[in-house]
C-alpha positions as CSV (number, residue, x, y, z in Angstrom):
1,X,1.6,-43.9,45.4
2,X,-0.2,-41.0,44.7
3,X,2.8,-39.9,42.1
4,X,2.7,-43.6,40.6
5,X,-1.0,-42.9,39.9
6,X,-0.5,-39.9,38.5
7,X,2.0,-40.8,36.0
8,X,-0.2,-44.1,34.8
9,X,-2.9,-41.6,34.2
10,X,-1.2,-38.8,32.4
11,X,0.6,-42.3,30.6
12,X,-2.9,-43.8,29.9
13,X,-4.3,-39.8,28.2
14,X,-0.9,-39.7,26.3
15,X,-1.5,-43.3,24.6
16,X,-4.7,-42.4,23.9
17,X,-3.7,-39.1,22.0
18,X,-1.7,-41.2,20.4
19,X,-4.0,-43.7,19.5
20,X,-6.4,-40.6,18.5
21,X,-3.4,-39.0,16.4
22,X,-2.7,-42.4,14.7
23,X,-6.3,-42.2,13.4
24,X,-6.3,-38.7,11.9
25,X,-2.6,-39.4,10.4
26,X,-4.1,-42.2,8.7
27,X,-7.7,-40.2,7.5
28,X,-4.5,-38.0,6.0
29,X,-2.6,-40.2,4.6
30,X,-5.1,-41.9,2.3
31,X,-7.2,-38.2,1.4
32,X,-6.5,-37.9,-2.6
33,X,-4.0,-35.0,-3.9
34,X,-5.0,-33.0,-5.9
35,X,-2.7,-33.5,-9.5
36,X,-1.7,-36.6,-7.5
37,X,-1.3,-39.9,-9.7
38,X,-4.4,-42.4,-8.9
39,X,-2.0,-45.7,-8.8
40,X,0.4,-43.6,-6.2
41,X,0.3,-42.4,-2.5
42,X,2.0,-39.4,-2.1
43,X,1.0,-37.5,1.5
44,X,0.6,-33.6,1.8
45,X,4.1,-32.9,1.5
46,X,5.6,-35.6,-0.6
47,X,7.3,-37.5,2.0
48,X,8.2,-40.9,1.3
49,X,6.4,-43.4,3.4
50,X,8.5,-46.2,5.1
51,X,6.7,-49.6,6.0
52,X,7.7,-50.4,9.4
53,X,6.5,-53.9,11.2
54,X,7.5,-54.6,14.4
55,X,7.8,-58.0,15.8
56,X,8.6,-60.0,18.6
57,X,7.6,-62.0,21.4
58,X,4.6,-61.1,23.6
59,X,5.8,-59.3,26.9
60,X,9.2,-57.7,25.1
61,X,7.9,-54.1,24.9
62,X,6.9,-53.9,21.0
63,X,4.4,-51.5,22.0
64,X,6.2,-49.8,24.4
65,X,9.4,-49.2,22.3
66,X,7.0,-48.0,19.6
67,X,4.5,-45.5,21.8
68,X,8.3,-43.9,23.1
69,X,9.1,-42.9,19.2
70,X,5.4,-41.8,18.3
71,X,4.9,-40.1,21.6
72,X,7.5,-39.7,23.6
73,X,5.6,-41.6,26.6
74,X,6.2,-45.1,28.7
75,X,3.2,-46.6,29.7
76,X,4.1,-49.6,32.7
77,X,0.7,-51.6,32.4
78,X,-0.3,-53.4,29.2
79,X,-3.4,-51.9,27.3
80,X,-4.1,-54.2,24.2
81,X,-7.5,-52.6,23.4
82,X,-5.6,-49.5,22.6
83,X,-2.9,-50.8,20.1
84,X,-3.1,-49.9,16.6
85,X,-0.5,-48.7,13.5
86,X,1.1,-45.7,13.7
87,X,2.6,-43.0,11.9
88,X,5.4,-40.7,12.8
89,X,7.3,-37.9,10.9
90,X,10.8,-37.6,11.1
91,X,14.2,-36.2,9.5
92,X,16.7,-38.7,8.7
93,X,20.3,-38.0,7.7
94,X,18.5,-34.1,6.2
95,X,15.8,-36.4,4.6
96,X,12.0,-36.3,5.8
97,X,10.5,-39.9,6.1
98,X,6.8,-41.0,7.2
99,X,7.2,-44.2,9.2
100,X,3.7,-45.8,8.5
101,X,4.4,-48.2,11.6
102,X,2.1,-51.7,12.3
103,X,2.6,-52.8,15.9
104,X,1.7,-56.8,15.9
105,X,1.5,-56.8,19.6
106,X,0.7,-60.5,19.3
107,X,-2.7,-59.9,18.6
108,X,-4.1,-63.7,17.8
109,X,-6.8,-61.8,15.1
110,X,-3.8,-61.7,13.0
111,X,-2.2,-65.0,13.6
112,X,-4.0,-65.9,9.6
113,X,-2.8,-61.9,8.3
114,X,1.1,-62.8,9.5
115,X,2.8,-63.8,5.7
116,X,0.9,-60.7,4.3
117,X,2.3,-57.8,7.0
118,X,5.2,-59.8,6.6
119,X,5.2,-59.8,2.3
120,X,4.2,-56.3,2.0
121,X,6.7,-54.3,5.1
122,X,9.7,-52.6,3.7
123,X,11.8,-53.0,7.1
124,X,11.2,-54.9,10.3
125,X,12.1,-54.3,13.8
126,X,12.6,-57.7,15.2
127,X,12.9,-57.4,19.3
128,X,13.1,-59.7,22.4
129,X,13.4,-58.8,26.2
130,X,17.3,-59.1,27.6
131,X,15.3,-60.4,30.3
132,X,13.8,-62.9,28.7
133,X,16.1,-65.6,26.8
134,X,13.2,-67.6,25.5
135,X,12.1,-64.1,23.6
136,X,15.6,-64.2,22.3
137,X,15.7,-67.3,21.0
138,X,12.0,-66.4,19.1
139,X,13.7,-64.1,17.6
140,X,16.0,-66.0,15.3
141,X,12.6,-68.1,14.3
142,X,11.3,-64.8,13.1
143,X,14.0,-64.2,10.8
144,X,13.6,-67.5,9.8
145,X,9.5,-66.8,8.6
146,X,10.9,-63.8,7.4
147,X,12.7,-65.2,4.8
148,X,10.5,-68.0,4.4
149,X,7.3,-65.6,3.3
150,X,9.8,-64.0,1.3
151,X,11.9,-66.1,-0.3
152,X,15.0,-63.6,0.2
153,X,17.9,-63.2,3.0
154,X,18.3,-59.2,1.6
155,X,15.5,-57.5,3.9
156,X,16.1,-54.7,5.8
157,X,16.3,-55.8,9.2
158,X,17.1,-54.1,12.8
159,X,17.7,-56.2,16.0
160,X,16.4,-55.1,19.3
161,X,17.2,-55.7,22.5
162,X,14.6,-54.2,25.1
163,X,14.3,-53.8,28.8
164,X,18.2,-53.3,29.2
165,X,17.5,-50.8,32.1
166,X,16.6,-54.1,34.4
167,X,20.2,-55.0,34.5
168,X,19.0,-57.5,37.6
169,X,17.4,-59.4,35.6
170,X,19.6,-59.6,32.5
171,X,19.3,-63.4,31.1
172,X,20.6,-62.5,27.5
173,X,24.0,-60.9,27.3
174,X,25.2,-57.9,24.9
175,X,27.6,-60.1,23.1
176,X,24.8,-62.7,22.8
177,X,22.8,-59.6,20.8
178,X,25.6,-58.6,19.1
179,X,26.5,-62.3,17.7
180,X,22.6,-62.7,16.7
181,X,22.8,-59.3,15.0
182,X,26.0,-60.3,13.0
183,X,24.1,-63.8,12.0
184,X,21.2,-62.0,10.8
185,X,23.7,-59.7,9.1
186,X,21.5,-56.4,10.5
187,X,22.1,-53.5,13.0
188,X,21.5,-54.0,16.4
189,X,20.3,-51.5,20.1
190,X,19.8,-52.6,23.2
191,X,16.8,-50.0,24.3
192,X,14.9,-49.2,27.2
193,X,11.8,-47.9,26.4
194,X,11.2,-46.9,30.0
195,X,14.5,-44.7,29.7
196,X,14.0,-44.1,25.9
197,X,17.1,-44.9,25.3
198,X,18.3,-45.9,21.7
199,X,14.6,-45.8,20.5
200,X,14.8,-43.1,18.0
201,X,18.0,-44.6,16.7
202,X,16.6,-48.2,15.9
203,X,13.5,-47.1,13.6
204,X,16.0,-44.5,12.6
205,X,18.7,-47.0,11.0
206,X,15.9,-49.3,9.6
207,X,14.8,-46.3,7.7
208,X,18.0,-46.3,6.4
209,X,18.6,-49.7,6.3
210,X,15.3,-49.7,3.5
211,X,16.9,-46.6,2.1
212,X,20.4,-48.7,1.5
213,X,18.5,-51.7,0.4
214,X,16.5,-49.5,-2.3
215,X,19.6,-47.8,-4.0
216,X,21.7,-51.2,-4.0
217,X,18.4,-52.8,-5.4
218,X,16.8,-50.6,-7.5
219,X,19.6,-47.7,-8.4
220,X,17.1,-44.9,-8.1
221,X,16.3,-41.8,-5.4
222,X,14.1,-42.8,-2.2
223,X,12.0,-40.5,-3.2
224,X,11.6,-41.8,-6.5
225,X,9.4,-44.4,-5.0
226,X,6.3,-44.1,-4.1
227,X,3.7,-46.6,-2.3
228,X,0.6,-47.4,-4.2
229,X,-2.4,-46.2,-2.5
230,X,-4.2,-49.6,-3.4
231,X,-1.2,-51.8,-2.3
232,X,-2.0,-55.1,-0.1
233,X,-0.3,-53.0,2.7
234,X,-3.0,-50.4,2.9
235,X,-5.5,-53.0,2.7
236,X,-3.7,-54.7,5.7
237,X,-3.5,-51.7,7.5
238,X,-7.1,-50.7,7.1
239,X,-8.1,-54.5,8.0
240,X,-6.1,-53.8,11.5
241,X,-7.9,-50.3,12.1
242,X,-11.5,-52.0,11.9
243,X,-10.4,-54.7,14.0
244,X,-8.9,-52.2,16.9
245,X,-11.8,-50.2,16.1
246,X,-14.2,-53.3,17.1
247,X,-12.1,-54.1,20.2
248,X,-12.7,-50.5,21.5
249,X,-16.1,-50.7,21.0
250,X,-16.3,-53.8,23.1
251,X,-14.3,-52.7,25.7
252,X,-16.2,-49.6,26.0
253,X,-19.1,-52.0,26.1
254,X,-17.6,-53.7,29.0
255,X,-15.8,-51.7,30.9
């Protein structure tokens, strides 16, 4: 018991360091370059910023799939005063890439904000639970409002399977994932985000999923394009920050 607690509270201090490093990445991100275009983002280094949202059922482990590739941690209770967007460096096939990641934890706020994170995202990370067939089965209607909001069937897509660890409880099979993935014509992982297993390689293939997408689209360099600093995705993003922000402060009020 006394180990259990110990690893919920060294779980708890690394999701808030994450939470904490989230909110300096993004004071960074958005700080003006000096020589930098004003109508373009470009960070410190020049590294191509990747739009990530992540959707999914509530209860599937969005949040915990995404906290296991910003900070290598597993957290086994649900916090939702603590979610927020993320950024996380990484080097893809020799290529640096900032994911700029926004984790809808089905957060009802947002319920009204869902056709713009869904308009302005580059690549989603649609997920369910393998131990939950009802999340599986949401997943193919969020493909569905995918293409809705954005009138094409060409997004960069990556389908997740989570929780494949709890092999007792299994209700959605592998071929079941796999015949999804094939309809929605977009790579798929069964993770475990308590095992970290296959984590890094999902948001790594959407990255290159976008990265695909982009030369086949536009014929040019990734890093030829850059995100405008004024874009309705920055706007979305900084709308989620104040509204995480709020639900701190009210917790801490609280608590």
């Amino acid at each position: 018991m006394a180990g259990e607690a110990s690893q919920k509270k060294k779980g708890k201090l690394s999701r808030q360091e994450s939470s904490k490093s989230a909110k300096e990445s993004e004071i960074d991100i958005d700080r003006p370059i000096a020589g930098a275009s004003s109508n373009q983002d470009k960070t410190r280094s020049g590294v191509r910023v990747y739009k990530i949202v992540v959707l999914g059922d509530g209860g599937v482990g969005k949040s915990a799939v995404t906290l296991q590739f910003v900070s290598h941690s597993f957290l086994d209770y649900h916090d939702p005063t603590i979610e927020d967007s993320y950024q996380q460096q990484a080097v893809i096939d020799g290529e640096p890439a900032l994911l700029d990641i926004l984790d809808t934890a089905g957060q009802v706020e947002f319920t009204a904000m869902r056709d713009q994170y869904m308009r302005c995202g580059e690549g989603f990370l649609i997920c369910y639970s393998v131990t939950d067939r009802h999340s599986f089965q949401e997943a193919l209607e969020y493909r569905k409002l995918i293409q809705k909001v954005r009138a094409t069937e060409d997004t960069p897509l990556v389908l997740v399977g989570n929780k494949f660890d709890l092999q007792m409880q299994r209700k959605v099979s592998t071929d079941e994932g796999k015949s999804l993935a094939r309809q929605f014509g977009c790579p798929f992982y069964e993770t475990s985000a308590a095992l970290r297993t296959y984590v890094d390689d999902a948001f790594h293939t959407l990255v290159r999923e976008i990265r695909t997408k982009e030369r086949e689209r536009f014929g040019v360099q990734d890093n030829d394009r850059k995100p405008n600093r004024h874009s309705k995705w920055w706007r979305l993003r900084s709308i989620f920050a104040l509204v995480f922000k709020r639900k701190r402060q009210q917790a801490g009020y609280t608590s």
